[in-house]
ROVEX-748909 format. One record per residue (C-alpha): chain; z, x, y; residue number from 1. Coordinates in pm, 1 decimal. Each point is the difference from the previous one (the first is absolute). Example, Ala and Ser with C-alpha at 12.3 -4.5 7.8 and 13.67 -1.06 7.14 Angstrom:
// residues 2
  ch         w         u         v    i
   A     780.0    1230.0    -450.0    1
   A     -66.0     137.0     344.0    2
END
This chain:
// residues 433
  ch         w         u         v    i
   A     351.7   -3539.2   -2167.2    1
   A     281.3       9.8    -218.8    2
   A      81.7     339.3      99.5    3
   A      63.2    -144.8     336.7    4
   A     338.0     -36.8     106.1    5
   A     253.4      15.7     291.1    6
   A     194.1     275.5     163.8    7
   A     317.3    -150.2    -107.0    8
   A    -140.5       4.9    -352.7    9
   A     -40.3     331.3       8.0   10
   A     322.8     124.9     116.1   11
   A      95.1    -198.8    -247.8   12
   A    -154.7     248.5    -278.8   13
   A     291.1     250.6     178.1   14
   A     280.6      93.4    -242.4   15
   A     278.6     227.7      31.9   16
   A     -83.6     356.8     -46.6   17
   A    -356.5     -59.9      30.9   18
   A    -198.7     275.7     171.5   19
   A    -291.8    -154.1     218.0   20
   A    -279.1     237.0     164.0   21
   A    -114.9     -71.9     278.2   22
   A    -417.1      20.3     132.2   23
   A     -27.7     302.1     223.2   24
   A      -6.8     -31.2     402.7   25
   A    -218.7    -333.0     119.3   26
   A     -32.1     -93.6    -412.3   27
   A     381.9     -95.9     -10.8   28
   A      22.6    -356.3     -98.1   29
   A     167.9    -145.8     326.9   30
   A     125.6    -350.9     -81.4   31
   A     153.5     166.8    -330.7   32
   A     205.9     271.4     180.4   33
   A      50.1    -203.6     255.8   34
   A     208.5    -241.7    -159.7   35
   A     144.3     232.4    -295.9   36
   A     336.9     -10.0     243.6   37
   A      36.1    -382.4    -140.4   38
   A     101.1      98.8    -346.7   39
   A     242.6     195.1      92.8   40
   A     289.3    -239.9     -88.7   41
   A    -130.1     -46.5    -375.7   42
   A     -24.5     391.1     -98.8   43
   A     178.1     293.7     -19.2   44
   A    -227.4     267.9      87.1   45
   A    -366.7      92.8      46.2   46
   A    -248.5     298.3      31.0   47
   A    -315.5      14.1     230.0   48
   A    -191.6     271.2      19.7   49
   A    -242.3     -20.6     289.5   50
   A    -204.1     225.0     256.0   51
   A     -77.8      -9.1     368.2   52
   A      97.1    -352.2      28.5   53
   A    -131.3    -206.9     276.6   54
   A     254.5    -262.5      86.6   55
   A     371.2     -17.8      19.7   56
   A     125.1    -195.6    -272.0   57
   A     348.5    -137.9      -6.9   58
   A     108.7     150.6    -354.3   59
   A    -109.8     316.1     110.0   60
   A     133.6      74.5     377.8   61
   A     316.4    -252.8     -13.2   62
   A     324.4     140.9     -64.0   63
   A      94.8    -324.4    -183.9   64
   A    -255.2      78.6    -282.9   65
   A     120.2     381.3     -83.8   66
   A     168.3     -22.4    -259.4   67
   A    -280.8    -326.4    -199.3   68
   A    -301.1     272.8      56.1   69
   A     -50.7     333.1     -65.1   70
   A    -301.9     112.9     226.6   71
   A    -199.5     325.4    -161.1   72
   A    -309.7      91.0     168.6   73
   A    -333.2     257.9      -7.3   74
   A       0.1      11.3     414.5   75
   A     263.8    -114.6     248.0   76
   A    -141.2    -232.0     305.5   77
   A     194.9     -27.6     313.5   78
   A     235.5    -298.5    -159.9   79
   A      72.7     184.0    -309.3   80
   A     137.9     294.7     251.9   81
   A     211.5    -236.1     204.4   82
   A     139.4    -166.4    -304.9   83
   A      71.6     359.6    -162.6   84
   A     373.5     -57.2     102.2   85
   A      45.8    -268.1    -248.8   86
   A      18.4     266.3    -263.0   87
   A    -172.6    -227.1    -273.3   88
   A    -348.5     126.5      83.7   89
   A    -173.8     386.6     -83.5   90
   A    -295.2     146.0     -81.6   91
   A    -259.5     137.4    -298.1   92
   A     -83.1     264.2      32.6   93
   A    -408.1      71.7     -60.0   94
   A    -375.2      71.8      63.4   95
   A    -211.8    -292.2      75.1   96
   A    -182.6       7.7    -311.8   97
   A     256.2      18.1    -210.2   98
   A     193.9    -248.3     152.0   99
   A     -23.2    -301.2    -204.7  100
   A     -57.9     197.8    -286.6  101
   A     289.8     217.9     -25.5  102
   A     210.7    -317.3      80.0  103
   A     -92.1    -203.1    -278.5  104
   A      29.8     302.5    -246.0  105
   A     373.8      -1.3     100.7  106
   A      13.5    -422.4      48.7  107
   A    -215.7    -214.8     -15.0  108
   A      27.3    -333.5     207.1  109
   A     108.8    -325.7    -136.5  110
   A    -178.3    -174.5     305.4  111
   A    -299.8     119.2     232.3  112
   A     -67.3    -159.2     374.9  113
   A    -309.3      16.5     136.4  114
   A    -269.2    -179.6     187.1  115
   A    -386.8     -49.5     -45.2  116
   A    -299.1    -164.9     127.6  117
   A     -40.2    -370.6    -143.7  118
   A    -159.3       4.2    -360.8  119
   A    -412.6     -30.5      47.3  120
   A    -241.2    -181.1    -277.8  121
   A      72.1     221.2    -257.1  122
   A     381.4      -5.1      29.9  123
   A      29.7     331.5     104.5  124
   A     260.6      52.6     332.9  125
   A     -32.8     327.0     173.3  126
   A     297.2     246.5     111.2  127
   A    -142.1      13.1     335.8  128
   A     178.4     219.9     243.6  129
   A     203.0     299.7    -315.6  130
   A     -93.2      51.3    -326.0  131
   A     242.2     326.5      -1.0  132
   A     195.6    -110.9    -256.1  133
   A     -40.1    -365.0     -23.8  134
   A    -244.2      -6.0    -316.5  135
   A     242.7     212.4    -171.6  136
   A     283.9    -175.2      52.1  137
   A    -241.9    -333.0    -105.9  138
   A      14.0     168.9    -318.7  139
   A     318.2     116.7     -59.9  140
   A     210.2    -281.5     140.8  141
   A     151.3    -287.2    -215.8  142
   A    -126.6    -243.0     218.5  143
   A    -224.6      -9.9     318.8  144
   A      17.9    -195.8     296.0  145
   A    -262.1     -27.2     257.0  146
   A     -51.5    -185.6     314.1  147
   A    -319.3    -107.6      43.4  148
   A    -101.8     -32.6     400.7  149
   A    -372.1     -73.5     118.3  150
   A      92.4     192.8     328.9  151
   A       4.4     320.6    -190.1  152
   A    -338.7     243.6     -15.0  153
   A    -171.3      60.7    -378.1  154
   A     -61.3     349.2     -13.4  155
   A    -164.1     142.4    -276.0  156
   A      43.0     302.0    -265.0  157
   A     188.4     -34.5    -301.1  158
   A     293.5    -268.9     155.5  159
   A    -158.9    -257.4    -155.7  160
   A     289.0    -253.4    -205.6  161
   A    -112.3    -202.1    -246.7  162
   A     225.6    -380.2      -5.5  163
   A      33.9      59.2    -356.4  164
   A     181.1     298.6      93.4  165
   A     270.5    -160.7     265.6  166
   A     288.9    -223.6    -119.4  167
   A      64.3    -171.5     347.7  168
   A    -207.4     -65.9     274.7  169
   A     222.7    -136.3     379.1  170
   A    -264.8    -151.6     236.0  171
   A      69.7     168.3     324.1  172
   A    -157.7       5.7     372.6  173
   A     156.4     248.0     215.5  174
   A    -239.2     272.4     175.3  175
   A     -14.2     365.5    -170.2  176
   A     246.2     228.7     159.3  177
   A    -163.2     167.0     305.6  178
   A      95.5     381.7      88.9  179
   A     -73.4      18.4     420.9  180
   A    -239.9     240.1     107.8  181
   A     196.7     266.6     175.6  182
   A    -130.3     158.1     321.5  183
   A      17.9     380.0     -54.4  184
   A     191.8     165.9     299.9  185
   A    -117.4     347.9     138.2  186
   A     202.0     243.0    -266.6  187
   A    -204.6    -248.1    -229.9  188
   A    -341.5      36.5     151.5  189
   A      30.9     404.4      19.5  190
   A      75.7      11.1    -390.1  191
   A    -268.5    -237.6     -50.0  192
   A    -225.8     226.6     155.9  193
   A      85.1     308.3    -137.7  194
   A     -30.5    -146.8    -375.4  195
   A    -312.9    -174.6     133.5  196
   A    -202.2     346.0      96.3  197
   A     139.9     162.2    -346.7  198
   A    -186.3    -355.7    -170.4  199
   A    -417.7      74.5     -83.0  200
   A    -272.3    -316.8      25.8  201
   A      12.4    -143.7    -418.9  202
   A     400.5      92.0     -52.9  203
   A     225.5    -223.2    -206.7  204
   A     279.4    -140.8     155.7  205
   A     352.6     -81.9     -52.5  206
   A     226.9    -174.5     260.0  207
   A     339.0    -110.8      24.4  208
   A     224.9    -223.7     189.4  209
   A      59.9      27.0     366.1  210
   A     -83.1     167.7     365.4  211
   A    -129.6     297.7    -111.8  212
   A    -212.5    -150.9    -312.0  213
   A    -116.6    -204.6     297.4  214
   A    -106.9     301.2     230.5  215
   A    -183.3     159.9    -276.3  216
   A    -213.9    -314.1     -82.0  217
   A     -41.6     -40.3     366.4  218
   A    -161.4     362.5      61.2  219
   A    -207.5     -19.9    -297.5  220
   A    -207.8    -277.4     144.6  221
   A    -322.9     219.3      37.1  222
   A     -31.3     144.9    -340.8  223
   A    -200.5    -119.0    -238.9  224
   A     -78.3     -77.4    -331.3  225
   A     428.4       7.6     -22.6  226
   A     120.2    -101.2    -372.1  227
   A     303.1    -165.1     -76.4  228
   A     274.0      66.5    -323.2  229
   A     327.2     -67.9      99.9  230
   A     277.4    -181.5    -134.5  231
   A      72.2    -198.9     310.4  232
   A    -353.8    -202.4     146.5  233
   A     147.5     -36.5     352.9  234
   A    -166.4    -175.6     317.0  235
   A    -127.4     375.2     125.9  236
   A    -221.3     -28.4    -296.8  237
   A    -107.4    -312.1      49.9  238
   A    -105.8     135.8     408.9  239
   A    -159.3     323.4    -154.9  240
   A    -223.3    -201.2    -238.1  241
   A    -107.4    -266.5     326.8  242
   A     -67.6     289.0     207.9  243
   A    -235.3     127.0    -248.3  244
   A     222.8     319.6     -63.3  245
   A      53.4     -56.8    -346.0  246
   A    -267.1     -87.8    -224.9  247
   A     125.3     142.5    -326.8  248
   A    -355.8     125.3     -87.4  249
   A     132.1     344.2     -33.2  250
   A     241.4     -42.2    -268.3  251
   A      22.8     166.7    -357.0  252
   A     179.3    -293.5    -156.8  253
   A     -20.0    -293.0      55.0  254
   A    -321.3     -11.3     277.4  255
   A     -25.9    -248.9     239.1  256
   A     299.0    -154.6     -84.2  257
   A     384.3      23.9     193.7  258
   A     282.0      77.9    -282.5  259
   A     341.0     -60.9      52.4  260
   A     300.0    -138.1    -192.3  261
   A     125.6    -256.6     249.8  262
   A     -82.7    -143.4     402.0  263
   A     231.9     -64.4     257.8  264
   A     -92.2     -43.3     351.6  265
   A    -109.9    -288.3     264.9  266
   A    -166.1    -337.1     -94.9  267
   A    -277.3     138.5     121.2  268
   A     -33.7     276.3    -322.2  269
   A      49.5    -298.4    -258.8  270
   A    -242.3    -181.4     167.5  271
   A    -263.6     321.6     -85.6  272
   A     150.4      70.7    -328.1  273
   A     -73.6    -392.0    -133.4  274
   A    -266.9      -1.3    -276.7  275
   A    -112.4     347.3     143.5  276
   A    -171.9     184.6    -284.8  277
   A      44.8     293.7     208.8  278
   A     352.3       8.5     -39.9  279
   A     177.7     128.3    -342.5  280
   A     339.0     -65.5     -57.5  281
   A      90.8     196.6    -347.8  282
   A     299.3      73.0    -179.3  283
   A     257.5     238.6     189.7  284
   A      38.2     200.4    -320.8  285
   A    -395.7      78.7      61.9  286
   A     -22.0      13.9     306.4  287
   A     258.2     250.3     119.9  288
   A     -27.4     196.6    -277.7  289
   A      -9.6     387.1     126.0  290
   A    -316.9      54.1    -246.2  291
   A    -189.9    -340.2      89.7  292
   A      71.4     111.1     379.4  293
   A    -159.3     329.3     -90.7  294
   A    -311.2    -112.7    -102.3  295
   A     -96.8    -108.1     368.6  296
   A    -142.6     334.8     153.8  297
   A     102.2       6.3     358.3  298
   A     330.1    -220.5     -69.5  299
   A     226.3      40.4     314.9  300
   A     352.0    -129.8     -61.4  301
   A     211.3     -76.4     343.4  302
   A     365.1     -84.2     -72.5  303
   A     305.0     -20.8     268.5  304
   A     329.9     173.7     -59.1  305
   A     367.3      12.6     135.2  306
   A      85.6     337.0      12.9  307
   A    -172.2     330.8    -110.9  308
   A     195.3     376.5     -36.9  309
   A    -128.0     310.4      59.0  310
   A    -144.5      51.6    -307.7  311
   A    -190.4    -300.0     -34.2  312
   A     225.2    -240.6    -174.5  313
   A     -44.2    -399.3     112.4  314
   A     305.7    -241.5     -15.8  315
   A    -241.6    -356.6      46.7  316
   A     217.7    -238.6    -116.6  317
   A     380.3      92.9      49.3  318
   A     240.3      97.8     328.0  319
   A     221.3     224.4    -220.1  320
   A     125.9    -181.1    -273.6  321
   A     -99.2    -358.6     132.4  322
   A    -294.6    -142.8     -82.2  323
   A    -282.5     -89.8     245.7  324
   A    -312.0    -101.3    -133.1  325
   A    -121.2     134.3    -364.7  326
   A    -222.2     255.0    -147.7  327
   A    -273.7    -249.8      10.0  328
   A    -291.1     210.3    -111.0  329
   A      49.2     234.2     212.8  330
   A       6.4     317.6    -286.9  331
   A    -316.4    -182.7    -195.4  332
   A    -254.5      -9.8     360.1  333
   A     157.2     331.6      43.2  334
   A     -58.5     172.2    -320.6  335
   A    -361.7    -219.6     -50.3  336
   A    -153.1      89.7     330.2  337
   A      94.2     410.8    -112.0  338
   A    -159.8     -43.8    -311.8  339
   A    -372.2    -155.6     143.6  340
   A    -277.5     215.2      65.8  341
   A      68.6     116.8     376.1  342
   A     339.0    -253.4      52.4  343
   A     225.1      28.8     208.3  344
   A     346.0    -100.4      60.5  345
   A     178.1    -106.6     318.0  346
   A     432.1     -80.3      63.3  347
   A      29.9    -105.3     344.6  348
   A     309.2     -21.5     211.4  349
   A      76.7     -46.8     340.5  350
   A     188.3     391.9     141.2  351
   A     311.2    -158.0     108.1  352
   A     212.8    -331.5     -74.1  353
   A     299.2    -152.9     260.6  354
   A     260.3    -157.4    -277.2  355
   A     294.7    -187.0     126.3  356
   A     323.0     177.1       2.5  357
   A     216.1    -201.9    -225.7  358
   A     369.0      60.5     249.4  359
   A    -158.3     -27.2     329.8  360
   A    -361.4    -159.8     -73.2  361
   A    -160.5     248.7     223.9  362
   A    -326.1      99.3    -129.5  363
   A     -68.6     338.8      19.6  364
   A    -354.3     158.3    -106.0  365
   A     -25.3     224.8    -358.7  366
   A    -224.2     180.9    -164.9  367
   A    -200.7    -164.4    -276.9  368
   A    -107.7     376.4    -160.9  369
   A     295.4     175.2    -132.7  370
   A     186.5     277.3     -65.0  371
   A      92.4    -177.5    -341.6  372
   A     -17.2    -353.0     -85.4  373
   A     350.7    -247.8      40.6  374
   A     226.4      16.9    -309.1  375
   A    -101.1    -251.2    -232.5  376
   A    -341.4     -26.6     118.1  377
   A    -318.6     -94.2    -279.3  378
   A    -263.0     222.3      26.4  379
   A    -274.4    -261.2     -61.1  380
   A    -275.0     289.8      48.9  381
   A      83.4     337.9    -112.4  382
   A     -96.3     302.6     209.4  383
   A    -209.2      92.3    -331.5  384
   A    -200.0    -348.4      61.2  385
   A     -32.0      47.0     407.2  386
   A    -349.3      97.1     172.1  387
   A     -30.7    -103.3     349.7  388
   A     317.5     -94.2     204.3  389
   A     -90.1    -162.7     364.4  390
   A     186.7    -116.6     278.4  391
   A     -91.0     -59.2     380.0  392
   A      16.0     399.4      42.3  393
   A    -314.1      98.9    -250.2  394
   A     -25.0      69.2    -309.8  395
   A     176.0     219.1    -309.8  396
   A    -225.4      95.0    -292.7  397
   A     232.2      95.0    -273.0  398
   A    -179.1      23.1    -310.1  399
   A     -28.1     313.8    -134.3  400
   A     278.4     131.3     183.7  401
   A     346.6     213.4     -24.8  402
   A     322.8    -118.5     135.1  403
   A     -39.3     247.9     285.7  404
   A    -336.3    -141.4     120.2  405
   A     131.2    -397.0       3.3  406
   A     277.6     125.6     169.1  407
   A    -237.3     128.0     315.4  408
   A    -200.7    -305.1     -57.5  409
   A     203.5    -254.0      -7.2  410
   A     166.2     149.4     310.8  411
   A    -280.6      15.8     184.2  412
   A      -4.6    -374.1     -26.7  413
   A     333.4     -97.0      54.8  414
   A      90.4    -140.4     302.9  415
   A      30.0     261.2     291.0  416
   A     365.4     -35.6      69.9  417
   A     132.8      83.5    -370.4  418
   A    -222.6     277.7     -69.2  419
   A     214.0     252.2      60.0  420
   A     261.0    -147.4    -205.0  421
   A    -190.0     -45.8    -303.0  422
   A     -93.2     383.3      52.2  423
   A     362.8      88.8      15.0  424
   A      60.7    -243.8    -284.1  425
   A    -281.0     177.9    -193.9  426
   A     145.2     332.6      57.2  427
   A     359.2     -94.9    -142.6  428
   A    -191.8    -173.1    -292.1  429
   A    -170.2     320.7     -86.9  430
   A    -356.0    -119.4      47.9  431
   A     -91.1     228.4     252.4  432
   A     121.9     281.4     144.1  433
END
């Protein structure tokens, strides 16, 4: 108990030039950040480093607070990309299972954010909804701060804190961050099903975030004896399993058990993950790891991407030279699902995009595969790494092959109206003749 106190006394524990780390995505300590904007007056300047925050805290999308906080961070949400214009905020640059890892190797924080379940008999709190970074950071960090919340799930696997091992606990009571369910639309549902007739009865699985994530869970609904390894345990996971489709009896590591590094979805999937010894929730460093990922025979990895050229080259987490989203772990499914016995790998993008024309604010439709990609672009998946590319027009299988042969294939599923362009385009590049 004498680890307990407020959230004032913890900002408190904020000095100038301290760098604080934030918990990843729904772990994020939200009465912390949400009131770091107060100290502004007493220091000069501090560093955050978050990723895929949930909320929109005042020291991170208010002008006012630019030039107090310094905003660094593994994966940009939708508020990180608004407040981009403030100048004071940018992004590291990594692979999911590196992430927290690499960081600390360059700095390592003075404070660490997060949240947990509340401690049980033997004073041991669980991590609950990450653990992609989170135990490192325990480690590393001068001091640790958690908020402790009895509306939060305990998951098990190795995110399991010891008392001993926190300085600070906050007593909190807000609800875990909920990600809404979104209803895929028809380009959704066709790339669904296409990557759901490529997926065999006892595959692996690894989802992502969004429509087309979504679809694919959706049309998998009749398989069986599905398994689950993925870094992100999403509500489509949760459906498979209550449907019966995945069973995880099939597995080479890990059997019967879902493995992932962190959950974000509905209510509903926290509700299913609580005290579920079904559910695994290891260390990001292990669990995306291209070689762990291996060792699943059958792994199928199904990632989303911006922008793909004609030679297979993915841009997932930049417009050009402005960042997006992040690399996530994008290059680690990737790679992992390529290296399992029978794996596959899927980047899916919708054919064509309608951006808003920054002068008249028209929008006009483009294509989303490309001659070459924008200037300034990240290739977050090389064209080395790529296997399957899908949009609502089929499907491109591209390992194996020369620059000629993506060329055709990618073409072929383009959207209709810019296929003769990218041929011309082609052409002029020297591709093909």
């Amino acid at each position: 108990m004498a680890k307990i106190i407020t959230v004032n006394e913890a900002l408190n524990l904020v000095q100038d030039n301290h760098h604080i780390v934030a918990g990843m995505a729904a772990a994020e300590g939200r009465e912390f950040f949400n009131n770091l904007h107060t100290i502004a007056k007493r220091i000069t300047h501090v560093t955050i480093d978050n990723c895929l925050p949930m909320s929109s805290y005042p020291f991170m999308i208010d002008d006012d607070y630019r030039d107090k906080f310094t905003i660094n961070s593994w994966f940009f949400s939708g508020d990180l990309r608004k407040a981009y214009k403030h100048k004071n905020i940018t992004f590291i640059p990594n692979h999911l299972h590196f992430a927290g890892m690499k960081r600390t190797d360059h700095q390592a924080p003075d404070i660490f954010v997060a949240n947990a379940t509340m401690p049980d008999q033997h004073g041991y709190v669980s991590l609950s909804l990450s653990n992609v970074y989170e135990k490192h950071m325990i480690d590393k960090a001068k001091t640790v701060i958690l908020e402790i919340n009895p509306n939060f799930p305990r998951t098990h696997g190795d995110l399991e804190v010891h008392q001993d091992d926190v300085d600070y606990f906050v007593k909190t009571d807000y609800q875990a961050p909920e990600l809404p369910d979104i209803d895929p639309n028809e380009k959704d549902k066709k790339i669904g099903q296409y990557i759901a007739d490529m997926i065999n009865d006892g595959d692996t699985i690894q989802l992502g975030i969004g429509g087309i994530p979504n679809a694919v869970a959706n049309a998998l609904m009749d398989k069986k004896d599905l398994g689950v390894h993925t870094e992100m345990l999403t509500t489509g996971f949760m459906k498979l399993f209550k449907a019966g489709a995945v069973t995880n009896k099939k597995k080479t590591l890990h059997k019967g058990k879902m493995v992932a590094a962190f959950a974000l979805g509905t209510k509903e999937l926290y509700d299913f993950i609580d005290d579920n010894p079904a559910v695994r929730i290891y260390d990001g460093n292990y669990v995306n790891d291209p070689y762990i990922i291996g060792l699943n025979d059958n792994q199928i990895s199904i990632n989303t991407t911006i922008e793909v050229d004609l030679t297979g080259q993915c841009a997932s987490e930049s417009i050009g030279p402005v960042q997006f989203s992040g690399t996530g772990g994008q290059t680690d499914t990737a790679t992992g699902a390529q290296r399992a016995k029978n794996g596959k790998s899927f980047i899916t993008l919708y054919s064509t995009a309608s951006p808003k024309d920054p002068e008249t604010g028209e929008r006009h439709p483009i294509s989303k595969i490309v001659p070459t990609l924008k200037p300034g672009a990240a290739v977050s998946l090389s064209r080395n790494d790529v296997d399957y590319v899908v949009t609502e027009y089929g499907v491109a299988a591209l390992r194996g092959t020369t620059i000629k042969e993506r060329v055709e294939r990618l073409i072929a599923i383009a959207h209709p109206d810019f296929r003769a362009m990218l041929r011309d385009e082609a052409r002029t590049l020297g591709y093909i003749k």
